[in-house]
C-alpha atoms as an extended CHARMM CRD file, in Angstrom:
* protein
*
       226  EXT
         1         1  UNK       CA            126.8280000000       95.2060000000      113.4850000000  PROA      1               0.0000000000
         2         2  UNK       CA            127.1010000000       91.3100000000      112.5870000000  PROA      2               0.0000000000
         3         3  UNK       CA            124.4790000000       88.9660000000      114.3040000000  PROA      3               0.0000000000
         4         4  UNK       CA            125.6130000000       85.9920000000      115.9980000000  PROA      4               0.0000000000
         5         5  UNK       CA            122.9680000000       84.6270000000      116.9830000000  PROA      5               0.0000000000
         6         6  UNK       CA            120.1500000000       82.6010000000      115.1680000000  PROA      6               0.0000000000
         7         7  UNK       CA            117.0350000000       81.8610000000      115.4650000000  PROA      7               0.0000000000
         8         8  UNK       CA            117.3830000000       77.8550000000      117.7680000000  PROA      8               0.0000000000
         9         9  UNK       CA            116.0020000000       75.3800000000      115.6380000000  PROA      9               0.0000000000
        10        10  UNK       CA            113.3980000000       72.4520000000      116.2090000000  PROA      10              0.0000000000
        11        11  UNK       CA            112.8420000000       69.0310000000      115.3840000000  PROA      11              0.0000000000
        12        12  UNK       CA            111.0510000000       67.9690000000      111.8340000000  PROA      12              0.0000000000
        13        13  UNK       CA            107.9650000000       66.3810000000      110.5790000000  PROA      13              0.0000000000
        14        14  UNK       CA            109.2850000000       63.2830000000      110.4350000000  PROA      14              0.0000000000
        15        15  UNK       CA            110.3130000000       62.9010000000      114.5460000000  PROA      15              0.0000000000
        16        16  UNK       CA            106.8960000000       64.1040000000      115.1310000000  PROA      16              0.0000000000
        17        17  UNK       CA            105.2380000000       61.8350000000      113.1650000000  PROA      17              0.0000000000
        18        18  UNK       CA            107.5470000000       58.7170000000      114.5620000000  PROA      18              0.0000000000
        19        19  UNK       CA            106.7280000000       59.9570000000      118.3830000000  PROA      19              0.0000000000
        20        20  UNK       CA            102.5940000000       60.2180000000      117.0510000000  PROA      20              0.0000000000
        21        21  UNK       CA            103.2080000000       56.6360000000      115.3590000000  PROA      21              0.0000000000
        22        22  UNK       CA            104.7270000000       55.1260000000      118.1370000000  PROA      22              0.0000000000
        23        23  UNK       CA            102.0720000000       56.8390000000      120.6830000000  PROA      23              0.0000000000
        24        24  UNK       CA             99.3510000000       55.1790000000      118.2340000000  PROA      24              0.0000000000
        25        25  UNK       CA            101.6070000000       51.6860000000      118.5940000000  PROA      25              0.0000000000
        26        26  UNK       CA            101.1220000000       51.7660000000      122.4030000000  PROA      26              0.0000000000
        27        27  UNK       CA             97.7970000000       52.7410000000      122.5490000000  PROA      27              0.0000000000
        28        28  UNK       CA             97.0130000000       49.8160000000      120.4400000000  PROA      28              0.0000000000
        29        29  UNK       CA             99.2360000000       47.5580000000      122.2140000000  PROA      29              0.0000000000
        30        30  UNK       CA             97.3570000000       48.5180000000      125.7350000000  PROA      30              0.0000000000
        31        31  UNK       CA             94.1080000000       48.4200000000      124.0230000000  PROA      31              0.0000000000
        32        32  UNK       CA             93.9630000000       44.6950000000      122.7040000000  PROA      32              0.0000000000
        33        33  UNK       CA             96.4140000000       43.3920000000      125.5850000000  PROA      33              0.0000000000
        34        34  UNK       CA             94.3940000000       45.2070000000      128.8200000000  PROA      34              0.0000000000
        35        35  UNK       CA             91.2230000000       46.1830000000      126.9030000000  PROA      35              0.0000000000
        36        36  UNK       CA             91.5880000000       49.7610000000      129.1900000000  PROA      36              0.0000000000
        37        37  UNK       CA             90.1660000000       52.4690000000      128.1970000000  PROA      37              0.0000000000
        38        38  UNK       CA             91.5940000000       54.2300000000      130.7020000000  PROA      38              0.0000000000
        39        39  UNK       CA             95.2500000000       53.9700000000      129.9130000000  PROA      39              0.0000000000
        40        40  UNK       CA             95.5470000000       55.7100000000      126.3990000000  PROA      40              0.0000000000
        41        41  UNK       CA             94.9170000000       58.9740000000      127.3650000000  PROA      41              0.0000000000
        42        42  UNK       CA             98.0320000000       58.5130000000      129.0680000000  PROA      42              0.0000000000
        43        43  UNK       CA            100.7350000000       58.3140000000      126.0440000000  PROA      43              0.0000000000
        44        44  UNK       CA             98.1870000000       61.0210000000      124.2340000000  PROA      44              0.0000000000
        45        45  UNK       CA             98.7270000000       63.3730000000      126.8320000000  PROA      45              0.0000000000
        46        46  UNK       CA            102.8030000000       62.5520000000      127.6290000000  PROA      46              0.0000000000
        47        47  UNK       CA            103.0250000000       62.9420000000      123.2820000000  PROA      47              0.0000000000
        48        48  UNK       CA            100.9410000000       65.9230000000      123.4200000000  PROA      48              0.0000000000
        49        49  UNK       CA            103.6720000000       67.2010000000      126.1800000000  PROA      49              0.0000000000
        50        50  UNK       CA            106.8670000000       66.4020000000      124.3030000000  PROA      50              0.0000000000
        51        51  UNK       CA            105.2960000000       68.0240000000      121.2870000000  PROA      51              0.0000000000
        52        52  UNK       CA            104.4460000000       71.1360000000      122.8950000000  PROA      52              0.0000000000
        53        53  UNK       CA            107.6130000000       71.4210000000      124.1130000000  PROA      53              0.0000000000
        54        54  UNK       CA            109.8290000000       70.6960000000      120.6320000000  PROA      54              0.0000000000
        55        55  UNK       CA            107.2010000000       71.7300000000      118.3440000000  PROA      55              0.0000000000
        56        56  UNK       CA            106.0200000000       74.3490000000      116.4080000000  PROA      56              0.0000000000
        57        57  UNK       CA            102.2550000000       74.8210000000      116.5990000000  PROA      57              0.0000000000
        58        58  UNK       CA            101.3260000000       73.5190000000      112.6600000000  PROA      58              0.0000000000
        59        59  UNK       CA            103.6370000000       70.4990000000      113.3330000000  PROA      59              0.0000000000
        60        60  UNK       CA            101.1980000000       69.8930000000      116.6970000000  PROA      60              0.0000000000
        61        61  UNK       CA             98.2360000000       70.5380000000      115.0190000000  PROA      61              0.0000000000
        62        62  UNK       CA             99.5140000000       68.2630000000      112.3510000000  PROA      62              0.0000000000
        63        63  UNK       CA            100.3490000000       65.6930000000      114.9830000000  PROA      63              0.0000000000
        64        64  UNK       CA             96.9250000000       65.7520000000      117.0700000000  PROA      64              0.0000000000
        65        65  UNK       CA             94.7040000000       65.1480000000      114.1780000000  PROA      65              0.0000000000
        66        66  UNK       CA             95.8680000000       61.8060000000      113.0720000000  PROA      66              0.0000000000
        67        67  UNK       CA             96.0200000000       60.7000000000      116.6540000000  PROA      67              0.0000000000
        68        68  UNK       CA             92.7240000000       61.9170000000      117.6700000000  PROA      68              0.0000000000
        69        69  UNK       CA             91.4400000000       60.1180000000      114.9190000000  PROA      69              0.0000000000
        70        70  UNK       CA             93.1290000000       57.2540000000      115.5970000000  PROA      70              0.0000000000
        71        71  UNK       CA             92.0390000000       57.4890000000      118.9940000000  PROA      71              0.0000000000
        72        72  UNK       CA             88.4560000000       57.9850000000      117.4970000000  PROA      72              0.0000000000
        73        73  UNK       CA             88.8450000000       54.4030000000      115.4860000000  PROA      73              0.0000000000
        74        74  UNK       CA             89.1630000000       52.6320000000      118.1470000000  PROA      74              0.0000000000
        75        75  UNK       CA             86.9060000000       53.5850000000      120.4980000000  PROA      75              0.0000000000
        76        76  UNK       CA             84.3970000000       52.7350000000      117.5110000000  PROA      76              0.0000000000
        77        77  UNK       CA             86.0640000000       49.1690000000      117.4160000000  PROA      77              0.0000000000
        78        78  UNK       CA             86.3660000000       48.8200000000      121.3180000000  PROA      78              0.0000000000
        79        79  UNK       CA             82.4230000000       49.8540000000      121.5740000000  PROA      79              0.0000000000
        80        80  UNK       CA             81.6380000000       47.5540000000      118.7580000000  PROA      80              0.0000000000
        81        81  UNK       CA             83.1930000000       44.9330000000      119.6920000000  PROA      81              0.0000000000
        82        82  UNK       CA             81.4030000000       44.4770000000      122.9030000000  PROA      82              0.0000000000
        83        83  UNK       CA             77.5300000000       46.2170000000      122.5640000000  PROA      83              0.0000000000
        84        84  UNK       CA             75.4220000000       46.3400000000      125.3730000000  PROA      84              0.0000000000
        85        85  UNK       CA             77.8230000000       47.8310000000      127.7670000000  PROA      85              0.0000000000
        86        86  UNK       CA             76.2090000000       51.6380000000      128.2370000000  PROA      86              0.0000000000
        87        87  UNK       CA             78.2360000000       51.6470000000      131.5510000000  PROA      87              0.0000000000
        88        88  UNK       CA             82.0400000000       51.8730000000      129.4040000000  PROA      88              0.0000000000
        89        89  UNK       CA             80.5100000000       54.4910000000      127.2810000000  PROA      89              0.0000000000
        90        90  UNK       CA             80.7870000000       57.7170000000      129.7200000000  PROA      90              0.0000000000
        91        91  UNK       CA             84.8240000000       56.0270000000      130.1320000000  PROA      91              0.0000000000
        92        92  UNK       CA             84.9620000000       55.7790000000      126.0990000000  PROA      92              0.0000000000
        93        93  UNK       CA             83.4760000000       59.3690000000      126.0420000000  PROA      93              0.0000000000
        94        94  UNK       CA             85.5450000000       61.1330000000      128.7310000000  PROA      94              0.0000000000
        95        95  UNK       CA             88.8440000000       59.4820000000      126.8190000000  PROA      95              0.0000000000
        96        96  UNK       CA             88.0410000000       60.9750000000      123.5640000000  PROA      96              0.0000000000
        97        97  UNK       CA             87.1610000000       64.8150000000      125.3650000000  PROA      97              0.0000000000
        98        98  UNK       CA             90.4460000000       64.4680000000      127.3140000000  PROA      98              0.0000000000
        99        99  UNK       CA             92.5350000000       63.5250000000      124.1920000000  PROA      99              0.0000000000
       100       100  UNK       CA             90.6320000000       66.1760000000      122.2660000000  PROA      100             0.0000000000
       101       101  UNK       CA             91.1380000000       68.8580000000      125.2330000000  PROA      101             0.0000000000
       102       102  UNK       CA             95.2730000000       67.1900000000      125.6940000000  PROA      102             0.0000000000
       103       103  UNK       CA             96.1220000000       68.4030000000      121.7120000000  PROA      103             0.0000000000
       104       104  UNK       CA             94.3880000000       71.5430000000      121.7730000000  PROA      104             0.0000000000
       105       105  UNK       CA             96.1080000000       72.4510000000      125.0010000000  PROA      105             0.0000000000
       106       106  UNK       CA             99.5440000000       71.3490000000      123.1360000000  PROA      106             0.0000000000
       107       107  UNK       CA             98.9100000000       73.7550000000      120.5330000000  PROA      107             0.0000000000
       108       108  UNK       CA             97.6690000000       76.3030000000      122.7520000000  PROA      108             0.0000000000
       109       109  UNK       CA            101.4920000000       75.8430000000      124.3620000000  PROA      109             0.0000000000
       110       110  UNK       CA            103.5550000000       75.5120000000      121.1220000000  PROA      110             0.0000000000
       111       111  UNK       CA            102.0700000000       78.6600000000      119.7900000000  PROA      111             0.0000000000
       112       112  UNK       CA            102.9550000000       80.5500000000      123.0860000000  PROA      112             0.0000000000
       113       113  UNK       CA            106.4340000000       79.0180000000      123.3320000000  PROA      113             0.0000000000
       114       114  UNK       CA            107.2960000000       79.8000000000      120.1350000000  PROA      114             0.0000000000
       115       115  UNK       CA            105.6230000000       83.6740000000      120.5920000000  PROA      115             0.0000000000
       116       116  UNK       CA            108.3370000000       83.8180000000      123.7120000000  PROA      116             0.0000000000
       117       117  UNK       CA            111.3120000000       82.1440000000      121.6710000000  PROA      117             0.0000000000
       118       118  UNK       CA            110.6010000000       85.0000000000      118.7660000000  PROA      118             0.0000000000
       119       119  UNK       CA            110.4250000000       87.4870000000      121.8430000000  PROA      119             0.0000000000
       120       120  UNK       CA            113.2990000000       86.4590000000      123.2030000000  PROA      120             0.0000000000
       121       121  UNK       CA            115.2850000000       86.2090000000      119.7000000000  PROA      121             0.0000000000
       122       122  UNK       CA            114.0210000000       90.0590000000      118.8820000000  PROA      122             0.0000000000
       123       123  UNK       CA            115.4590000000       91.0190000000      122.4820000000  PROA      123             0.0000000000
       124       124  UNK       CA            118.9190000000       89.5140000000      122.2530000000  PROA      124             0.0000000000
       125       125  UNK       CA            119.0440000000       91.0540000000      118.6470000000  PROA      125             0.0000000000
       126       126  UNK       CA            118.4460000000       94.4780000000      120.0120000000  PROA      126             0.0000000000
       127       127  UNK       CA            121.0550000000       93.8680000000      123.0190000000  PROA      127             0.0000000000
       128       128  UNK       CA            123.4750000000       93.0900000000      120.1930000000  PROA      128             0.0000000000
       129       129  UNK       CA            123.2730000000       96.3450000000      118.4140000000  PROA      129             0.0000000000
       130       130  UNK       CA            124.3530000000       97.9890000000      121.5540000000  PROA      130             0.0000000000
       131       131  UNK       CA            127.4740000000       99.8400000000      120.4180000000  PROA      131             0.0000000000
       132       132  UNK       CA            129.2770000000       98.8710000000      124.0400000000  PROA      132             0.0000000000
       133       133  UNK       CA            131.6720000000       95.2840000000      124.7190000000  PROA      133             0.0000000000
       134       134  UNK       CA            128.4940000000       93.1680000000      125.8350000000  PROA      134             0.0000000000
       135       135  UNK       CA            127.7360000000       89.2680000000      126.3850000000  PROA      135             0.0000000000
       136       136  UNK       CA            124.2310000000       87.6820000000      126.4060000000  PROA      136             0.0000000000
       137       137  UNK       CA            124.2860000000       83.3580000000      128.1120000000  PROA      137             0.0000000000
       138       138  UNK       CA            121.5640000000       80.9080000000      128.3600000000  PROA      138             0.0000000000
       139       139  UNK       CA            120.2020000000       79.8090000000      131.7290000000  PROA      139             0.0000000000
       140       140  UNK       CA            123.7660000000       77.4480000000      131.5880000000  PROA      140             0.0000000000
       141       141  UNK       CA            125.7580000000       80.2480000000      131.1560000000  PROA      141             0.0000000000
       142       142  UNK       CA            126.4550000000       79.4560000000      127.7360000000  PROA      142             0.0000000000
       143       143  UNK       CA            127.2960000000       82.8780000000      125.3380000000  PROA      143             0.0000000000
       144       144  UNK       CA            124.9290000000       82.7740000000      122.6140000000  PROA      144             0.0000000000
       145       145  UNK       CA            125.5920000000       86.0130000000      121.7030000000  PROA      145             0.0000000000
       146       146  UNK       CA            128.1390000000       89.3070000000      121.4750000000  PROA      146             0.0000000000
       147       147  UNK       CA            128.3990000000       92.6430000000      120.4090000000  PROA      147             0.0000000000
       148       148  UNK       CA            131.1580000000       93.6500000000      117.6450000000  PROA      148             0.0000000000
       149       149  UNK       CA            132.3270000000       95.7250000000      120.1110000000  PROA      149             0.0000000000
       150       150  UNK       CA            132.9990000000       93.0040000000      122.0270000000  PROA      150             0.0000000000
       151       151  UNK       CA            135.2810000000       91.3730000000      119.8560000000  PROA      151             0.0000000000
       152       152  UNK       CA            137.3880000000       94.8710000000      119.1140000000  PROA      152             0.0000000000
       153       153  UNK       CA            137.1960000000       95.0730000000      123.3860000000  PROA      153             0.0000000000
       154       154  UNK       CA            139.0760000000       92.2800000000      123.9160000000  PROA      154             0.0000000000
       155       155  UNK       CA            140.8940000000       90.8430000000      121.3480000000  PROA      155             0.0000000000
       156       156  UNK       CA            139.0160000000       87.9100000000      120.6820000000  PROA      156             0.0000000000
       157       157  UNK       CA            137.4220000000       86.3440000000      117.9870000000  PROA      157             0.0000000000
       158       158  UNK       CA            133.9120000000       85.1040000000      117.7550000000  PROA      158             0.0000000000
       159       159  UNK       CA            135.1020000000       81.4100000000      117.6200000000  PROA      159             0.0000000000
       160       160  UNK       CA            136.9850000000       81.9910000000      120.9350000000  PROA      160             0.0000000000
       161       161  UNK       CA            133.9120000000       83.1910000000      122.7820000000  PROA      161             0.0000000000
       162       162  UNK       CA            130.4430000000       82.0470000000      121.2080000000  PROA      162             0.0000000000
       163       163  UNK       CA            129.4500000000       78.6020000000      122.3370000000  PROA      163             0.0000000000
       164       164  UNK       CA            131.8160000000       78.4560000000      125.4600000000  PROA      164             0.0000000000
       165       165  UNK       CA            130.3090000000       79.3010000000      128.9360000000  PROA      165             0.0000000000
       166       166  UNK       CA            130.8450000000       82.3450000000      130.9840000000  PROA      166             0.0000000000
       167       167  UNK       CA            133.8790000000       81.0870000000      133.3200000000  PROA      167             0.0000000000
       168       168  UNK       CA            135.8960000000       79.5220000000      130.2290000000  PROA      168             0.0000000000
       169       169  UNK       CA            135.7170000000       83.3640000000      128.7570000000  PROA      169             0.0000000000
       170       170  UNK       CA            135.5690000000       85.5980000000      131.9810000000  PROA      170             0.0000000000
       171       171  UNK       CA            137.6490000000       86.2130000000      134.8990000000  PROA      171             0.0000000000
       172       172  UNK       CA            136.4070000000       88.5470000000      137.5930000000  PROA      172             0.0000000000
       173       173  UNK       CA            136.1470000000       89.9600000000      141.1950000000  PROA      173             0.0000000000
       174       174  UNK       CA            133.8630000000       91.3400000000      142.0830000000  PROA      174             0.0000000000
       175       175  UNK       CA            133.9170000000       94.7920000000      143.3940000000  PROA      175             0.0000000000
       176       176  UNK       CA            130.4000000000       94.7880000000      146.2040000000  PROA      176             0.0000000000
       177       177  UNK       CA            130.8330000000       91.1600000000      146.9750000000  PROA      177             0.0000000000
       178       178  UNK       CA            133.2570000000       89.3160000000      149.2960000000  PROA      178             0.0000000000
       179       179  UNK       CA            133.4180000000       85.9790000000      147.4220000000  PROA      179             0.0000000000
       180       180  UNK       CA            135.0510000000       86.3550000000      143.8070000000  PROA      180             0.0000000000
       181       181  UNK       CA            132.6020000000       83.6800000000      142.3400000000  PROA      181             0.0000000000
       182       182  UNK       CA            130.4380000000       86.0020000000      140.1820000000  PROA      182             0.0000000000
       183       183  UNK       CA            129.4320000000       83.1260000000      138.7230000000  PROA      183             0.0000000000
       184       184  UNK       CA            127.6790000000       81.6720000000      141.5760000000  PROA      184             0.0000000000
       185       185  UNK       CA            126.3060000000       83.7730000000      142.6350000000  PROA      185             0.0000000000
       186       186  UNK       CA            124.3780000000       84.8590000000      138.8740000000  PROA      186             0.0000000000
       187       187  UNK       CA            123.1220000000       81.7090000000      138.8810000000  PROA      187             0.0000000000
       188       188  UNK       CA            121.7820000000       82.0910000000      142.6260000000  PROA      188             0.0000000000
       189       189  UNK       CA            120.4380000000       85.8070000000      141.6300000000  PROA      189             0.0000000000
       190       190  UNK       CA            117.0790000000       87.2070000000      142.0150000000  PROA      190             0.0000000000
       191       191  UNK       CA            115.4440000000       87.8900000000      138.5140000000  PROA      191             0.0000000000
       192       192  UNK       CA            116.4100000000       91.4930000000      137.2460000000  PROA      192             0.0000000000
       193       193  UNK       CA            118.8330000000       91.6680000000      139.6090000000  PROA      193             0.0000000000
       194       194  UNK       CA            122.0350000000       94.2750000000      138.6810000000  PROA      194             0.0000000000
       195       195  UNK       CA            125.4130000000       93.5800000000      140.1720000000  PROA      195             0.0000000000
       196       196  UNK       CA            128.6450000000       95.0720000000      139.4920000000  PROA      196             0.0000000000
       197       197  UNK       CA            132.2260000000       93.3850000000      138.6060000000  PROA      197             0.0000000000
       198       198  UNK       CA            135.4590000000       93.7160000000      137.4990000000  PROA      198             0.0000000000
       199       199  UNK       CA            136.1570000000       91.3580000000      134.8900000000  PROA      199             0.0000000000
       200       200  UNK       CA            138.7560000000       90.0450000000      133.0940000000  PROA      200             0.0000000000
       201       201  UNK       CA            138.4010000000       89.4180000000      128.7100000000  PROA      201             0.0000000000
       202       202  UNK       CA            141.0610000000       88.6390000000      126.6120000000  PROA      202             0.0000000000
       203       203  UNK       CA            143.4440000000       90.9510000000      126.9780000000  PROA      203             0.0000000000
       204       204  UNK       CA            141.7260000000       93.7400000000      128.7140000000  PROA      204             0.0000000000
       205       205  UNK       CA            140.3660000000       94.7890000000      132.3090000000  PROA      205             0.0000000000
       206       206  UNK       CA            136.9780000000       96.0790000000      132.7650000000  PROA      206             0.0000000000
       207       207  UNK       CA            134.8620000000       97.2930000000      135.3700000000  PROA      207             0.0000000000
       208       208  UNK       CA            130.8970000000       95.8990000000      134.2760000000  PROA      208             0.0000000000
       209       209  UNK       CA            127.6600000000       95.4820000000      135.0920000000  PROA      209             0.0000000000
       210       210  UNK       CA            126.2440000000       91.9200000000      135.3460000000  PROA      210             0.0000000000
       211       211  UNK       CA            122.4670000000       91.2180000000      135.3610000000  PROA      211             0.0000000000
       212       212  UNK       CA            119.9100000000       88.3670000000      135.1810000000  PROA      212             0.0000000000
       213       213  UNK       CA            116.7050000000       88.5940000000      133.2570000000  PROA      213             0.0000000000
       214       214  UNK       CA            114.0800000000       86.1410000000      133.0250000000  PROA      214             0.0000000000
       215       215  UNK       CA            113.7930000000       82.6550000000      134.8320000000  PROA      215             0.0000000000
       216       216  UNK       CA            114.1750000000       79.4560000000      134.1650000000  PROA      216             0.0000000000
       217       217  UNK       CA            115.3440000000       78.4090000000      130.7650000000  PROA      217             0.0000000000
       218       218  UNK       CA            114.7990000000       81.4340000000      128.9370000000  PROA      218             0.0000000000
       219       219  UNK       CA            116.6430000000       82.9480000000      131.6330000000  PROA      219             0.0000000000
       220       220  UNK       CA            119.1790000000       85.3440000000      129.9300000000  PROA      220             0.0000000000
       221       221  UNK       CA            122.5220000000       86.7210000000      131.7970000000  PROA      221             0.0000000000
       222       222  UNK       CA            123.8440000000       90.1080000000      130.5030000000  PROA      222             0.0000000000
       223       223  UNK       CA            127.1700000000       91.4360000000      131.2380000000  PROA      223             0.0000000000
       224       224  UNK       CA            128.0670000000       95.0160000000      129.5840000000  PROA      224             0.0000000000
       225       225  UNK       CA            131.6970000000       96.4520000000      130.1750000000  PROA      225             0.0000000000
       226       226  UNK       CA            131.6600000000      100.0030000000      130.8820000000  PROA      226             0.0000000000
């Protein structure tokens, strides 16, 4: 059978290192116009977040050694500048640890977001080689992904079903329910929860079984005609 599905891409080098630069522009900016040393570790850790999130883990890693070090640089400058002042240096001290701690949490995260995202791209492949009509959606419903059976099963092409969202493709009722908005009440589901439905592809009629893994937004829904 044909994949359609690929892997979901992620942002470059070169957004990472204009969020990192323009972290390192505020933490400046905060530095000479408050003199706080307390405030930086904010926009470290809210970077760190975004480039957990978006990131893979050598980008990160990339990403939190410049900024640590720029972090580093001026905390020598700040302590420098004013000598004499043993009382700032536990606050200098505990903002370089949490900074340090921040990016090796972030990489700690990308590594194991991008271990699920391979996961999840390995399970949908395997769903896909089913040899029965089947759709795999996102946590928005969106179809990301069909068996070639699917296509033979109801007439459609890939262009008229990958990309659009489960109600825009499928038209049900469904048979243990007494509302006929399937939809819904997916979305409202339990986790591995199994439901059956008669629904309506293209051109053909089908009794099928709709289920829900995962949560959140690697939350998967699975519908298989029968």
């Amino acid at each position: 059978m044909t994949s359609t599905l690929s892997q979901r891409s992620e942002p470059g080098v070169f957004s990472a290192g204009i969020i990192t630069l323009t972290a390192m522009a505020l933490i400046l900016w905060v530095d000479k116009a408050f003199q706080d040393v307390t405030s930086a570790p904010v926009f470290a850790i809210g970077v760190f977040f975004l480039l957990a999130i978006f990131y893979k883990p050598k980008i990160v890693f990339w990403c939190c050694l410049p900024l640590w070090a720029f972090v580093s640089w001026r905390l020598y400058v700040m302590f420098t500048a004013t000598p004499g002042q043993e009382a700032d240096v536990a606050r200098l001290w505990i903002r370089l640890t949490t900074i340090g701690i921040g990016g090796c949490l972030a990489i700690v995260a990308s590594a194991y977001r991008s271990k699920l995202d391979s996961v999840r791209f390995q399970l949908i492949k395997i769903l896909e080689a089913i040899p029965l009509p089947l759709l795999i959606a996102d946590s928005a419903g969106r179809i990301i992904a069909a068996s070639s059976a699917t296509y033979s099963f109801s007439g459609l092409s890939k262009e008229n079903v990958i990309g659009f969202r489960m109600p825009e493709v499928l038209g049900s009722h469904l048979l243990e329910e007494a509302d006929e908005n399937w939809y819904h009440h997916w979305l409202q589901s339990p986790e591995g929860m199994v439901f059956d439905a008669e629904l309506q592809i293209g051109s053909r009629r089908s009794n099928a079984k709709v289920g829900r893994l995962g949560s959140g937004r690697y939350a998967m829904m699975i519908v298989i005609f029968l």
